[in-house]
C-alpha positions in Angstrom: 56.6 -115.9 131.5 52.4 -115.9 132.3 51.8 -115.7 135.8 51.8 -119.1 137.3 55.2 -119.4 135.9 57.6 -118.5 139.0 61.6 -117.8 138.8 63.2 -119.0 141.3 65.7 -117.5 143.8 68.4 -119.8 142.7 67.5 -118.9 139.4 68.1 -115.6 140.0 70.8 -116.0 141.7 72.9 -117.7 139.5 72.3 -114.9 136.6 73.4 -112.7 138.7 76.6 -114.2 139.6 77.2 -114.7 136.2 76.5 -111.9 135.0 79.6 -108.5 135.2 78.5 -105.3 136.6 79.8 -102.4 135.2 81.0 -101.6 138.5 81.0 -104.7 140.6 78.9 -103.2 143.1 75.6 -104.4 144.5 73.8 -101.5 142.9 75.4 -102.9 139.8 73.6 -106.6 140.4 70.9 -104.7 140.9 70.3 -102.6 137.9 71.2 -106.5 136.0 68.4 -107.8 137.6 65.8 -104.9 137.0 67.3 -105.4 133.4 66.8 -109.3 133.4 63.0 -108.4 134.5 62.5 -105.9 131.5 63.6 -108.5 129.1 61.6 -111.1 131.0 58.6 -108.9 130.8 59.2 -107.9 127.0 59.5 -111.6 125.7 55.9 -111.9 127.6 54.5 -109.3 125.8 55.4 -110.9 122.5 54.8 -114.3 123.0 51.2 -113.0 124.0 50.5 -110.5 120.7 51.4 -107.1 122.8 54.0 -105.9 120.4 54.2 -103.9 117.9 55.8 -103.9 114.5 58.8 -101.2 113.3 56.3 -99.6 111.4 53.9 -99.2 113.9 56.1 -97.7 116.0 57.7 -95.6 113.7 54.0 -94.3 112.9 53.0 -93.7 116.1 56.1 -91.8 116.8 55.6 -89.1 113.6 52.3 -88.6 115.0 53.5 -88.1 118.4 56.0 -85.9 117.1 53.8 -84.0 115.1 51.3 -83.4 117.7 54.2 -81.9 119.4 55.2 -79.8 116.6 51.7 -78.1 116.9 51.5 -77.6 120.3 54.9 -76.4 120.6 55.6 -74.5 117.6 
């Protein structure tokens, strides 16, 4: 989604009353839609090159946790 692209109401809507909440309250819907926005957001990111590969991540995350390591003992 770039951002002319708009989702309508309706749109919404209807994913939302298909979709089951966990607990079939309106804080469930809710946490569907902030969900539906994440996904929305992520297949952005990689349809536009800001995603990285498995071993990317997994790189960045030794580092991370090796940085940690020798801060924190």
């Amino acid at each position: 989604m770039n951002s002319k692209e708009e989702v309508s109401i309706e749109k919404i809507s209807e994913l939302l009353k298909k979709s089951e909440t966990d607990d079939g309250t309106f804080y469930g819907a809710l946490y569907d839609l902030y969900l539906l926005i994440g996904i929305a957001k992520g297949i952005d990111d990689i349809k536009n090159g800001r995603g990285i590969t498995l071993e990317e991540f997994d790189k960045e995350r030794e580092a991370l946790y090796e940085s940690y390591s020798r801060k924190f003992g």
